[in-house]
C-alpha positions as CSV (number, residue, x, y, z in Angstrom):
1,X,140.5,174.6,77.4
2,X,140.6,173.9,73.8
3,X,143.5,172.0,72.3
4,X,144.8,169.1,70.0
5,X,147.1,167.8,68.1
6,X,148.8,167.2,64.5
7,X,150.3,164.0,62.8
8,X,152.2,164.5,59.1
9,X,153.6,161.5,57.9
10,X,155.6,160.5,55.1
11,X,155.9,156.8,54.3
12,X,157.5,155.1,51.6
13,X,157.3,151.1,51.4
14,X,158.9,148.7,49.8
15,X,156.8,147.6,46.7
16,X,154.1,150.1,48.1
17,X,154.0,154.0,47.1
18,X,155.9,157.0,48.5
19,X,153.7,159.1,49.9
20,X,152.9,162.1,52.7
21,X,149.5,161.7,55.0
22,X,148.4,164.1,57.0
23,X,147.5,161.4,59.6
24,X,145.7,163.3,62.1
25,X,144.4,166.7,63.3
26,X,142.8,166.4,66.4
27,X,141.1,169.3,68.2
28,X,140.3,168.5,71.7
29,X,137.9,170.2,74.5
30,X,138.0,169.6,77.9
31,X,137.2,171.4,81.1
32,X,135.1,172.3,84.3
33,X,131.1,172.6,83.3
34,X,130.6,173.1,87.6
35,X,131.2,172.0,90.8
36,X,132.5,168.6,90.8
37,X,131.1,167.9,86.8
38,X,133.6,167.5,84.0
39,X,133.0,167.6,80.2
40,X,135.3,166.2,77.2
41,X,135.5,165.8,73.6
42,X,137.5,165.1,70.8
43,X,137.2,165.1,67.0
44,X,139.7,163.5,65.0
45,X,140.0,164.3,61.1
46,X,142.2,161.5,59.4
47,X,144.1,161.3,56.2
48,X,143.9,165.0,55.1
49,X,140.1,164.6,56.4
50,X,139.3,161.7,54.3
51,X,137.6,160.2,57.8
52,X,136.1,162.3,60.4
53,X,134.9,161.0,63.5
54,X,134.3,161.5,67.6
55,X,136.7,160.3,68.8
56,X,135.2,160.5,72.8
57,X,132.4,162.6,73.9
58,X,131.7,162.0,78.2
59,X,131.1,163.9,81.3
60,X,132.7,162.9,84.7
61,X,131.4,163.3,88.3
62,X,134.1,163.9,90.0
63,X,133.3,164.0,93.6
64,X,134.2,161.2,95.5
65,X,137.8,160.6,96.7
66,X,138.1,157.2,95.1
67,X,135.6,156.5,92.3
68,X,134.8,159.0,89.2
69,X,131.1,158.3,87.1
70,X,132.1,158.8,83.2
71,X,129.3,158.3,80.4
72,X,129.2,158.9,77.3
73,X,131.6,157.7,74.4
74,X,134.9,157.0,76.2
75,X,138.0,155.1,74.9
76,X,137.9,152.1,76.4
77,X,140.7,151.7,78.9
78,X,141.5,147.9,78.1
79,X,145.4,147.7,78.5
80,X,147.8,150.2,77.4
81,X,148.4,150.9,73.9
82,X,144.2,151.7,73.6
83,X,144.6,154.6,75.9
84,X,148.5,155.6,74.9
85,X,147.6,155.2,71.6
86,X,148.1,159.0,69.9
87,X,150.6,159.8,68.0
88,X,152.4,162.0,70.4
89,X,152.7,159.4,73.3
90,X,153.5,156.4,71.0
91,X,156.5,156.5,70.3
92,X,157.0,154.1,67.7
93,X,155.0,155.2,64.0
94,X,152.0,153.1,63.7
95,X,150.2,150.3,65.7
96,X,152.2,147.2,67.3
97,X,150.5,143.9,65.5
98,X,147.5,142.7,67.5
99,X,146.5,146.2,68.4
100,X,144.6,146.8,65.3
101,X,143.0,143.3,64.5
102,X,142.5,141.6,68.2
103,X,142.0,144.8,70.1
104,X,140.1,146.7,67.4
105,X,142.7,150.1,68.3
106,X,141.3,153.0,68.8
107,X,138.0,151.3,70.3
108,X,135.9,154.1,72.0
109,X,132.5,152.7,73.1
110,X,129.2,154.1,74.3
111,X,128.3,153.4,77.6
112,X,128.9,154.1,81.7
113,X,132.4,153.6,83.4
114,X,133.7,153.6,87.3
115,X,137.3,154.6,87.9
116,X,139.7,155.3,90.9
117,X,142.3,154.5,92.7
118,X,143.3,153.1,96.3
119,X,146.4,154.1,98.4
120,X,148.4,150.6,98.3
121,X,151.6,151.2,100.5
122,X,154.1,154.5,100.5
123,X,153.7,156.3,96.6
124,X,151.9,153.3,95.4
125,X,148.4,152.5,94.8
126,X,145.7,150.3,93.3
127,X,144.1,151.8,90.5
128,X,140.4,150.2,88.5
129,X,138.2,150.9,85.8
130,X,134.8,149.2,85.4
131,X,132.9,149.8,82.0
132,X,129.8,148.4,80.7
133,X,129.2,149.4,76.7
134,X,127.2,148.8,73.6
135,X,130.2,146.5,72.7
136,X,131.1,144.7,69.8
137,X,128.7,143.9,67.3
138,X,128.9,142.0,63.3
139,X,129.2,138.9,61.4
140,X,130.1,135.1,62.7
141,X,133.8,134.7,62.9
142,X,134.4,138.2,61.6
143,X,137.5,140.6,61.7
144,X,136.9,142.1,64.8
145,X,138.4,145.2,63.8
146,X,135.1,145.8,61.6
147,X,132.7,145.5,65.1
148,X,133.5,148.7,66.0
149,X,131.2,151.4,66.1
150,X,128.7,150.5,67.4
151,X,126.8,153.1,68.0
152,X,123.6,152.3,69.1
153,X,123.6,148.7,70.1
154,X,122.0,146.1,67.4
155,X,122.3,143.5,69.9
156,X,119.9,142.9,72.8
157,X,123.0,142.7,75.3
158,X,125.8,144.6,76.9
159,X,129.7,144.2,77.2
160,X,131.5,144.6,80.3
161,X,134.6,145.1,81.1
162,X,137.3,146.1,83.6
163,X,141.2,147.0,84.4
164,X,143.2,146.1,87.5
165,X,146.1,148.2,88.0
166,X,149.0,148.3,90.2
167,X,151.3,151.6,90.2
168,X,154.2,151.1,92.5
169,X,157.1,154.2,93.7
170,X,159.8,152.6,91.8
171,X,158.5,153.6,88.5
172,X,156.3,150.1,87.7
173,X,152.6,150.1,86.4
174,X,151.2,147.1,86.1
175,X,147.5,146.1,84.9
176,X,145.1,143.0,83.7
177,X,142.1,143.6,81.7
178,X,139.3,141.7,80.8
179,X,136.3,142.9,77.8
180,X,133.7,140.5,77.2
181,X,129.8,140.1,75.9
182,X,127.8,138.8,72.8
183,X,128.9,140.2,69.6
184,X,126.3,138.4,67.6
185,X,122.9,138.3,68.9
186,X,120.8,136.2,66.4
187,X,123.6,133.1,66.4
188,X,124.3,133.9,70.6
189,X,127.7,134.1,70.1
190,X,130.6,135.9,72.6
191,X,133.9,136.9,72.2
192,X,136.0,137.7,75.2
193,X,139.4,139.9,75.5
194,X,142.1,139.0,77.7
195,X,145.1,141.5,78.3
196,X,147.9,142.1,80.5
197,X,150.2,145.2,80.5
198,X,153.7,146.6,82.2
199,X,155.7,149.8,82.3
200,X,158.8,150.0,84.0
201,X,160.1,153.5,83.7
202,X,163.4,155.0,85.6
203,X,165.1,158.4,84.4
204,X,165.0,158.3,80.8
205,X,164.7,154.7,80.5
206,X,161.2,153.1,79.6
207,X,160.5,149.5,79.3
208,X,157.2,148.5,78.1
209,X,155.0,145.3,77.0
210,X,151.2,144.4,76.2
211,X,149.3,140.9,75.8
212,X,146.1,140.3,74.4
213,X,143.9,137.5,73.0
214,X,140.5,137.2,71.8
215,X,138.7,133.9,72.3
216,X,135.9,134.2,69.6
217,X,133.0,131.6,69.0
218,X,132.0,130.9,66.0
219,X,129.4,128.3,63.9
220,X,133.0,126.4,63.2
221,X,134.4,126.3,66.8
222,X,135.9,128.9,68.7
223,X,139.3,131.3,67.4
224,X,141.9,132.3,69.5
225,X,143.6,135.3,68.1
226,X,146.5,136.8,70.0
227,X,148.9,139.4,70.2
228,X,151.6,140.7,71.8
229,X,154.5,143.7,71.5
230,X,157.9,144.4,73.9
231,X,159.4,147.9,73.7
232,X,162.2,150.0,74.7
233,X,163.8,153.5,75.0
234,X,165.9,156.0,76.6
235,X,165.9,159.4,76.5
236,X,169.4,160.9,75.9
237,X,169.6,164.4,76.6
238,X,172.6,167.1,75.7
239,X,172.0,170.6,76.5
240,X,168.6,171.6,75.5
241,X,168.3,168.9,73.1
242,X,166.9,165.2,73.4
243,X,166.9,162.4,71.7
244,X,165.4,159.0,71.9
245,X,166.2,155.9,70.3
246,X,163.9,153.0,70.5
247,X,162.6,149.4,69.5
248,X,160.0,147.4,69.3
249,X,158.5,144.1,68.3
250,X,155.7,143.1,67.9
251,X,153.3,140.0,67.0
252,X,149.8,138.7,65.8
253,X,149.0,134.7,65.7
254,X,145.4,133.8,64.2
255,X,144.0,130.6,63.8
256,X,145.3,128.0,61.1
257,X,147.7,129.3,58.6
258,X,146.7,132.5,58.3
259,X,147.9,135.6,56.3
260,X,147.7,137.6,59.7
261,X,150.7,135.8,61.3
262,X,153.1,138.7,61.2
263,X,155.7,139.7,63.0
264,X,157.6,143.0,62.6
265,X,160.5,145.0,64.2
266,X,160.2,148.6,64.4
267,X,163.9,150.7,65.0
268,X,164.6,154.2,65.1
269,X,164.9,157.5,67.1
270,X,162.6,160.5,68.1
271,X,163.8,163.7,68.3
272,X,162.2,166.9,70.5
273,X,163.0,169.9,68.7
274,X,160.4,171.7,71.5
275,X,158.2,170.9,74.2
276,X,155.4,170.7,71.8
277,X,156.6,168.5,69.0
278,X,158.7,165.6,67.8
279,X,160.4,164.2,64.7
280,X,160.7,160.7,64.9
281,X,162.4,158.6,62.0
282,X,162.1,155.1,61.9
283,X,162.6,151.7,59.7
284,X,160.1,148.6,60.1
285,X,160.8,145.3,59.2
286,X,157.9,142.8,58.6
287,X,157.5,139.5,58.0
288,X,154.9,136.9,57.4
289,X,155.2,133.9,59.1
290,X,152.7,130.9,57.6
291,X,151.9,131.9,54.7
């Protein structure tokens, strides 16, 4: 099956320019190769095809009830908002704070992953993922944002990671999710992400949050970076049209006074002209805090 996606935007900021971006086109592979194997792939062309890149690239044996083998380039499943992250699932224009500059969003990563799922009680279950990659990789104390891609590992070791999830019948999902290995080799330094994640969804309301922090060594002591987003929505429908307002805030504390303490509140409605697109309009307020 080949398919994909499109993202237009137009953005106009205070004291910025007015502008449209063709944000994304993403064209998308995916199917049955035989038997129980399973191949995917997606390349994404940003900013009118400014930036191309591979987005994820794996095959999956699929055989066993309760565990799938995926290698290759994967997106990492840390959390929510990694996975969620395109634009026609988030429903809110643009990244929550933290999820950009703690978790480097999108991180994809080279490497071998477990995943499955265990029956946990009537419609519920117990879901896990268990990666290890190529990781993070660059400078002491850098922006961690810039240690993606990292292709083929410049470091001697490995990161590994995992998610424990919880998806109960009354419409919860629930998760904790840990990402952690040496990011610079020559200095022996680590970093290690921490997240926690929950979805409560019933009818067309959603209810939706995501923690994560980064403790980071460093030659000047370790950095705790952090940061965090709550959302809502509800899908209001009339006829054979819908329409769903939503909000969110969101947060990003680093260490010291630091121009990356922000906070912003995103407001604003989506609309679904057809089951295969949607118009969302939306005003963001931001704000630096220590600066």
């Amino acid at each position: 099956m080949v398919t994909g996606y499109g993202n237009m935007e137009f953005l106009a900021q205070q004291g910025g320019i007015r502008t449209f971006d063709a944000h994304n086109l993403n064209l998308i592979v995916i199917g049955q190769l035989r038997g129980d194997l399973f191949a995917a792939g997606e390349i994404e062309y940003e900013h009118g095809g400014e930036e191309i890149a591979l987005e994820y690239a794996y095959l999956a044996f699929t055989r066993w009830k309760h565990v799938n083998i995926v290698a290759g380039k994967f997106i990492v499943p840390f959390g929510s908002f990694n996975v969620n992250h395109p634009a026609w699932i988030n429903k809110v224009p643009g990244r929550p704070f933290g999820f950009d500059r703690v978790l480097p969003a999108t991180y994809s990563d080279i490497g071998v992953m477990l995943r499955g799922g265990l029956p946990a009680g009537y419609l519920s279950r117990v879901t896990y993922d268990v990666w290890a990659v190529n990781g993070l990789a660059g400078a002491p104390g850098g922006d961690l944002r810039g240690m993606r891609d990292n292709l083929i590992d410049v470091d001697a070791s490995k990161f590994f990671g995992g998610r424990l999830g919880y998806v109960a019948r009354v419409g919860l999902d629930v998760g904790a999710s840990i990402h952690t290995g040496k990011y610079n080799d020559s200095l022996d330094l680590n970093v290690t992400l921490f997240g926690a994640d929950a979805t409560f969804q019933r009818a067309g309301f959603e209810l939706k949050g995501e923690f994560v922090q980064a403790t980071q060594q460093a030659p000047g002591g370790d950095q705790k970076k952090k940061g965090y987003y709550a959302q809502a929505s509800y899908l209001v429908k009339h006829g054979s049209h819908e329409i769903e307002p939503t909000v969110r805030f969101s947060q990003m504390d680093f260490p010291g006074a630091s121009a990356r303490d922000l906070r912003e509140i995103s407001l604003g409605l989506s609309a679904y002209p057809s089951e295969l697109g949607a118009v969302r309009l939306f005003f963001r307020i931001n704000k630096e805090r220590s600066v």
